[in-house]
N, C-alpha and C positions, 0 to 999 in steps of 0.2 A: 784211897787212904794215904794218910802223910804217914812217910817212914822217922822215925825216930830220930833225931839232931839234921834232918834237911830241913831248911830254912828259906819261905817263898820272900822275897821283901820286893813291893814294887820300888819303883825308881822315877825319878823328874828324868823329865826331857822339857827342854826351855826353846820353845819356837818361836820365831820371828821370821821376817820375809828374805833373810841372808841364812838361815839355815836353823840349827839348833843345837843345844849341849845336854848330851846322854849322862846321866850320872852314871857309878858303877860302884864305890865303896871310897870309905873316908876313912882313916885313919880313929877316927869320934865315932865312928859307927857302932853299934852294939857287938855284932856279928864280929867285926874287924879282931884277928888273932895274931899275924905277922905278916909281914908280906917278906916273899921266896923268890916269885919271879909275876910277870905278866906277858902272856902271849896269846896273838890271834891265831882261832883254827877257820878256815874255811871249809864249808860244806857245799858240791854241789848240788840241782834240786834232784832226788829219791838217791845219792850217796849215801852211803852209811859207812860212819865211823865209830866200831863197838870191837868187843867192850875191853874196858878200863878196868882194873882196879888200882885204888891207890892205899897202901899198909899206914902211912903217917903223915900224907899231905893232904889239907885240907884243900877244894878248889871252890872257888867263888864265880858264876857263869854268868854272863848277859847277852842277851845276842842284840848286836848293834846296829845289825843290815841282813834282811831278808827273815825267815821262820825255820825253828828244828821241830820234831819231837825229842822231845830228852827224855830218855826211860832210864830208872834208876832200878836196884835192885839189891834188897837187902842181904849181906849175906854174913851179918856177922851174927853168932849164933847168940848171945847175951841179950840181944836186941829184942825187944818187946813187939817190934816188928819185922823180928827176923823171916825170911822169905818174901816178903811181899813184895809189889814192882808197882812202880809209882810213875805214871805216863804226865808230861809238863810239854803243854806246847808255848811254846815264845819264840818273841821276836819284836817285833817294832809295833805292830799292836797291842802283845801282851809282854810290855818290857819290865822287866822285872830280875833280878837277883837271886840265883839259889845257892846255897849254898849247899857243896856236899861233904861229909865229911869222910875220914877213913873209911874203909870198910865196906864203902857200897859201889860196887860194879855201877858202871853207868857208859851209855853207848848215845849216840844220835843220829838221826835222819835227817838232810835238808827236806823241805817243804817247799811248794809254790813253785814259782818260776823264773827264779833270779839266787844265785850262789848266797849262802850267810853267812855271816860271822860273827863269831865265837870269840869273845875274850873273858881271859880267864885269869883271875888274880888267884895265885895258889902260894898257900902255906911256906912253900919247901920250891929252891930251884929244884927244876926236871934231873933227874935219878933214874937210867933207867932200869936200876937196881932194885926201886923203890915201886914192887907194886906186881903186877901181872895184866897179862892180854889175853884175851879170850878171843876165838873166832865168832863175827858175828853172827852167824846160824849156831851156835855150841847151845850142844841139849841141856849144857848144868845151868845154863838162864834161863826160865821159863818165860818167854818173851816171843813174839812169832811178828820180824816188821814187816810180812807181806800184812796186816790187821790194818 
């Protein structure tokens, strides 16, 4: 199930026999609300970096080199799909854009056999005022990434 204002958009990648150009977000985009900052996270393969929440910055994900799982997790109670957990795998074969907004917990796992990366155009510069962390085993996500 899609959780309420996450947003899948695939993306262009323009190949040729010198490489290729990854889209990621335009400025004209639909999705597009402000830009904060852009930074890469890398993930080694079965690393886990979880969880997140962020209270008022919106992040915009692609992953540019290698595969995550991205589990999202609803937790704002208003939400029409508050509780659910929304599992997205990407990467280079399923490259593609999410957006997530306020309010939803969200953690990831590399995949495969070669480190990924994570770039992230978000709302709002990093705040780390701006949000909460959870352990990634924490009982209040119902989420289990030995699955």
């Amino acid at each position: 199930m899609q959780i309420e204002g996450v947003v899948i958009s695939p993306l262009k990648q323009i190949s040729d026999e010198r490489g290729k150009v990854m889209h990621m977000l335009r400025r004209d985009d639909p999705d597009f609300e402000q830009f904060g900052e852009i930074y890469f996270s890398m993930v080694y393969p079965q690393a886990i970096k979880a969880w997140r929440l962020h209270t008022t910055a919106t992040l915009n994900y692609a992953v540019v080199t290698g595969t995550i799982r991205l589990v999202l997790y609803d937790q704002r109670p208003q939400s029409s799909t508050y509780g659910i957990v929304q599992v997205i795998v990407t990467g280079e074969k399923n490259y593609v854009r999410i957006k997530i907004p306020p309010g939803i917990v969200y953690g990831f796992k590399g995949l495969g056999t070669v480190p990924a990366i994570v770039a992230n155009c978000a709302t709002l510069p990093h705040d780390p005022l701006e949000g909460r962390r959870f352990d990634p085993f924490s009982e209040e996500i119902p989420y289990n990434w030995n699955q």
